[in-house]
N, C-alpha and C positions, 0 to 999 in steps of 0.2 A: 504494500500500500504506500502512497504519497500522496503528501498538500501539495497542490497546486494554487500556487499565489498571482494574480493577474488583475492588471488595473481595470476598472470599469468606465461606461462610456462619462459616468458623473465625478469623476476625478480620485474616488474613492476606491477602497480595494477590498475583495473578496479572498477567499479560501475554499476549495472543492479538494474534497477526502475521496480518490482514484482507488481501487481496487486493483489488485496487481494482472486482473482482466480490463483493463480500462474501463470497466461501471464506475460510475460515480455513485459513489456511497453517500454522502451529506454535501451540502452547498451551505455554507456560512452567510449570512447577512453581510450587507457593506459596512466597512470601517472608514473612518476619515482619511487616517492614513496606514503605511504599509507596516508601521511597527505597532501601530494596536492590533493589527490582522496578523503578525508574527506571534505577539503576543499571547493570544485566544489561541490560536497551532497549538504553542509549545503550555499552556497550560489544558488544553487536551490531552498533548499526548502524555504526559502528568497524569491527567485526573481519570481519564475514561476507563484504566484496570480497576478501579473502584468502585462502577457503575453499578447501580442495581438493575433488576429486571422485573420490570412488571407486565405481566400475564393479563392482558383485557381480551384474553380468547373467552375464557367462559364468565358467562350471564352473571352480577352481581346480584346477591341476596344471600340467605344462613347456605353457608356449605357443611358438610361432615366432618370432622375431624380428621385430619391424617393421618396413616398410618403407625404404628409405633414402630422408633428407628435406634432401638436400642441395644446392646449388648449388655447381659448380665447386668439391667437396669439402667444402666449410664447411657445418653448419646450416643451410637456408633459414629463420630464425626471423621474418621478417611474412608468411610461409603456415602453418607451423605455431604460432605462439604462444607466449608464452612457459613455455606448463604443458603444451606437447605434443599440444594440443589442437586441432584446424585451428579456426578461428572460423566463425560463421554471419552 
């Protein structure tokens, strides 16, 4: 993957997140200038391993309980994860 940083026709500059298939993944708003668009980059690539995930596939209202994901009582947390999430 790479930022792609390019002026815009309003004087102002963007950011587009390229996939190493050339999709474009995200498009960033305009910035005034090219080091506040540098800036928002490199505090992405910073922040975004930290990202949660939220799940709006299924219908909001009372869901079930989950599963119980424990060993000999305790959390089994390197089968589930630490976000709850089992890994792939």
């Amino acid at each position: 993957m790479k930022f792609l940083i390019a002026a815009v026709d309003t004087g102002g500059y963007r950011f587009t997140l390229v996939g190493d298939d050339g999709q474009v993944i995200a498009t960033g708003r305009e910035y005034a200038d090219k080091a506040t668009a540098l800036a928002v980059v490199a505090d992405l690539m910073r922040e975004v391993g930290g990202a949660a995930i939220e799940d709006r596939t299924e219908p909001a209202g009372p869901t079930a309980a989950p599963p119980s994901r424990t060993v000999d009582g305790e959390p089994d947390l390197a089968r589930i994860g630490r976000s709850g999430i089992p890994p792939v």
